[in-house]
N, C-alpha and C positions, 0 to 999 in steps of 0.2 A: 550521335549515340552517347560520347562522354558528356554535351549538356543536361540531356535526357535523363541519365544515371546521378549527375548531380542534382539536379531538380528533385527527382525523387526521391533521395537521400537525404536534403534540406528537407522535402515534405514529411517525410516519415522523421525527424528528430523533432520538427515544427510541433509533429501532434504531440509525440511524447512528454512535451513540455508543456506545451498548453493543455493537455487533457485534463491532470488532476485539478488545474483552477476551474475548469468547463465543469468539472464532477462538482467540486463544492458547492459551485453557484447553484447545479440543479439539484443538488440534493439540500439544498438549504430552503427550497421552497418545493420539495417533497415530501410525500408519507414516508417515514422514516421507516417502518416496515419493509416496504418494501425497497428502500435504499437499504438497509440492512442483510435482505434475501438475494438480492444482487439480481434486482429486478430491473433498476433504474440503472441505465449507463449511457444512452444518449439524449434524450427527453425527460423533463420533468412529469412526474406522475403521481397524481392525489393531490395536485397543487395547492398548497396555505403557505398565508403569508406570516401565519402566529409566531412563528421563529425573531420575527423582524418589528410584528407587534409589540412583542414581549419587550425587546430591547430599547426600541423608541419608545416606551413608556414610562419606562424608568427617566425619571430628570436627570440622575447621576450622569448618563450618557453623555447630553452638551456640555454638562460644565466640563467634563472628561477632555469631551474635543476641543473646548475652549482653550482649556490649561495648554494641553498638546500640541494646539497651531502655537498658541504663544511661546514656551517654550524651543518650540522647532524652528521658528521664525529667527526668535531672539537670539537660542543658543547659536542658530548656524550662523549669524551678521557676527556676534561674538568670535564664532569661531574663524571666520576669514581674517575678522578684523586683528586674530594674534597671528595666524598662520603665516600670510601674508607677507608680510613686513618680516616675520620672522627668516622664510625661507631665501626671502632674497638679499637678507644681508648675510646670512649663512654659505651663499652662494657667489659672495663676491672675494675672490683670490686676495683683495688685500688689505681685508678684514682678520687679524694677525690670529686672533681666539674663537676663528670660526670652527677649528680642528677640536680642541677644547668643548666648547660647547656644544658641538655635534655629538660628541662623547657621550659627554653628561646626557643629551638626549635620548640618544640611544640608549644609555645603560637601563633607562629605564621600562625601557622593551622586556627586560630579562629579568630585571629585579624586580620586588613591591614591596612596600609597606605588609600588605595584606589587607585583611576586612577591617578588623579591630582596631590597629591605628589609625586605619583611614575615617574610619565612624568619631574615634576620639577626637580625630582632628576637624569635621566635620563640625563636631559637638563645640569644641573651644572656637572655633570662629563663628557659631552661633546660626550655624547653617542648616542648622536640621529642622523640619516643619519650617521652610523656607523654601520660596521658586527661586531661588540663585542658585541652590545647591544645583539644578537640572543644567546650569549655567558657567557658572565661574568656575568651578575645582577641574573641571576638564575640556579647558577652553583650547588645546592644542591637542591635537592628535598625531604622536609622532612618525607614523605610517605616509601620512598626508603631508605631514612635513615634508618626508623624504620625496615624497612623489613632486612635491610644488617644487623644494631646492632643486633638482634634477632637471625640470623644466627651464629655472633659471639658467642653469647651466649653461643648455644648451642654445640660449640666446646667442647670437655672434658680439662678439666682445667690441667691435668697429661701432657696435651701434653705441654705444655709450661713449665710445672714445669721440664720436664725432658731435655727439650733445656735448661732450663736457669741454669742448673745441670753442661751444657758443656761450658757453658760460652756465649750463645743465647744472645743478646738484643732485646727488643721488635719489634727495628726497621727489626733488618735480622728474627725472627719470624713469622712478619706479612706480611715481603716476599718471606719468602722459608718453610715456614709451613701453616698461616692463606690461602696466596691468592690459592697456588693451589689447596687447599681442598674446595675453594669457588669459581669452576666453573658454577657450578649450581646458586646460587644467582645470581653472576656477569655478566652470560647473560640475566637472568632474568630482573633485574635494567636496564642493559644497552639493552634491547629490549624497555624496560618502554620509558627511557632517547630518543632512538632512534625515538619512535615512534611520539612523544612528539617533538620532534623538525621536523622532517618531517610533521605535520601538524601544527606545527605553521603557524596561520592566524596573530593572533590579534597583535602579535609582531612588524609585517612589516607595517600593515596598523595604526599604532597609531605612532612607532617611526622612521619609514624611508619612506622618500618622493622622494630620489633618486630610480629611476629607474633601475639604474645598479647594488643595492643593493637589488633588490627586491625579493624575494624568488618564490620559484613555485606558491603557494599557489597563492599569489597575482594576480599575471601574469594569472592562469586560471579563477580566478576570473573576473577579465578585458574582457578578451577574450569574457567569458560567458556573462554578460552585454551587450556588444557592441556589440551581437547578437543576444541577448533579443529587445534590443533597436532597432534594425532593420526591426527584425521582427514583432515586436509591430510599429514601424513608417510605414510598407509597408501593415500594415493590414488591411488600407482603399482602400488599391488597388487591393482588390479582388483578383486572380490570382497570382500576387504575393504575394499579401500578404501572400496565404498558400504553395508559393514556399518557402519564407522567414520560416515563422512557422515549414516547415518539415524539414527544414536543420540547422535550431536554436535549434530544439530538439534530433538531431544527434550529434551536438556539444558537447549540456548538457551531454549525456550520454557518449562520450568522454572522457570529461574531469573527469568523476568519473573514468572511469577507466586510464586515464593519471597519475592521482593522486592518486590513490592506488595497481597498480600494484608493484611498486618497494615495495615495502613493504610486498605484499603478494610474493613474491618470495625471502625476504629475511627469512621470519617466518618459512618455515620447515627446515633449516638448524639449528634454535635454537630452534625447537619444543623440543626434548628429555631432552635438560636444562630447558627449560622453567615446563615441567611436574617436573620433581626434585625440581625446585624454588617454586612452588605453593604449595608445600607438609612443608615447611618452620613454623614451629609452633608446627605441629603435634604429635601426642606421638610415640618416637623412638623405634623401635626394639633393 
């Protein structure tokens, strides 16, 4: 009986989560009409694919996704590549200015610059209308920090004491002992990192104006507007106007899932890390 009740209890949280992705998808390749009248809730109905037409037609779209793989690729290898290194000399006890520098880390949790320094300063290193910007100014994520240090931690300290017995330095240690015992964190962070640059918005739309530089994010954004604005301009004309509105909100629903399917097909190939990362604190067996 108490499996039974839990079983159920998974199943009913199960749908609840999954359902509103299940709505989009079908109402993205429904009559909007009646996705609006609350006609459509398990089956797709008046199936068209003009939603998805519209978007794949527009060429902005790949160079969109292009930018985006590149970016999310490049920024996340960037991002390991300071993280890394970083957390684990932060983590080693006789590293004197580890205390110090955790500080200064941290403080920056709590403080900022703000927008407008940050753009000036953006501006003066000549980062703006630039694919570094998506890159280099926030190559460390101090969250991720703390999660990677934490893990270092809780290495057992015999294991370094018995490399460095054979003649170890911390440098070949923290590459042929630290990193492979830290697959679990390392796709964790770099799921974080991944995610985190595949939905950068506000990056593209504050510091690039070039168009050829502009990420997905941007690009469906655009798209969605200029069909809002259609639709909304044809809405005094009656007839089309609600031809406009049905195919405006075919679009909308498009482009949610344009923009998070890559993502939800990359997450169960790192779900099994991702469960071991989350466990990261815990009290050990």
């Amino acid at each position: 009986m108490f499996d039974l009740i839990i079983f159920l209890l998974c199943t009913f949280v199960f749908l609840i989560v999954v359902y509103p992705l299940y709505f989009v998808v079908i109402a993205s390749v429904s009559d909007s009409t009646l996705v609006s009248t609350g006609k459509v809730t398990l089956f797709p109905r008046g199936f068209s694919t003009f939603g998805y037409e519209e978007i794949f037609k527009d060429n902005r779209i790949w160079v969109g996704y292009r930018n985006t793989v590149l970016y999310t690729l490049l920024g996340t290898f960037v991002n390991l590549l300071f993280t890394l290194p970083a957390a684990y000399v932060l983590s080693r006890p006789e590293f004197r200015a580890r205390r110090f520098l955790m500080f200064a880390f941290v403080f920056t949790m709590f403080f900022s610059g703000g927008l407008i320094p940050t753009y000036l300063l953006m501006k003066d290193l000549h980062l703006t209308n630039n694919m570094w910007v998506f890159i280099l100014p926030f190559s460390v994520n101090v969250y991720n920090l703390i999660i990677t240090r934490t893990f270092f931690d809780s290495l057992p300290k015999e294991l370094f004491e018995a490399a460095s017995i054979d003649g170890c330095t911390h440098f070949r240690f923290f590459w042929k002992v630290a990193l492979p015992l830290s697959k679990a964190v390392v796709s964790v962070i770099g799921l974080y990192y991944l995610v985190a640059h595949w939905n950068d918005f506000f990056t593209g739309l504050i510091y690039i104006r070039d168009n050829s530089l502009q990420p997905l994010q941007i690009v469906l954004r655009d798209i969605l507007l200029s069909n809002q604005v259609f639709s909304q301009g044809a809405g005094a004309g009656g007839a089309a106007g609600g031809y406009a509105q049905k195919y405006a909100d075919q679009i909308k629903y498009g482009v949610i899932i344009v923009s998070t399917l890559p993502i939800l097909l990359v997450y169960p190939f790192m779900q099994k890390y991702f469960e071991k990362g989350v466990l990261i604190g815990s009290v050990k067996g």
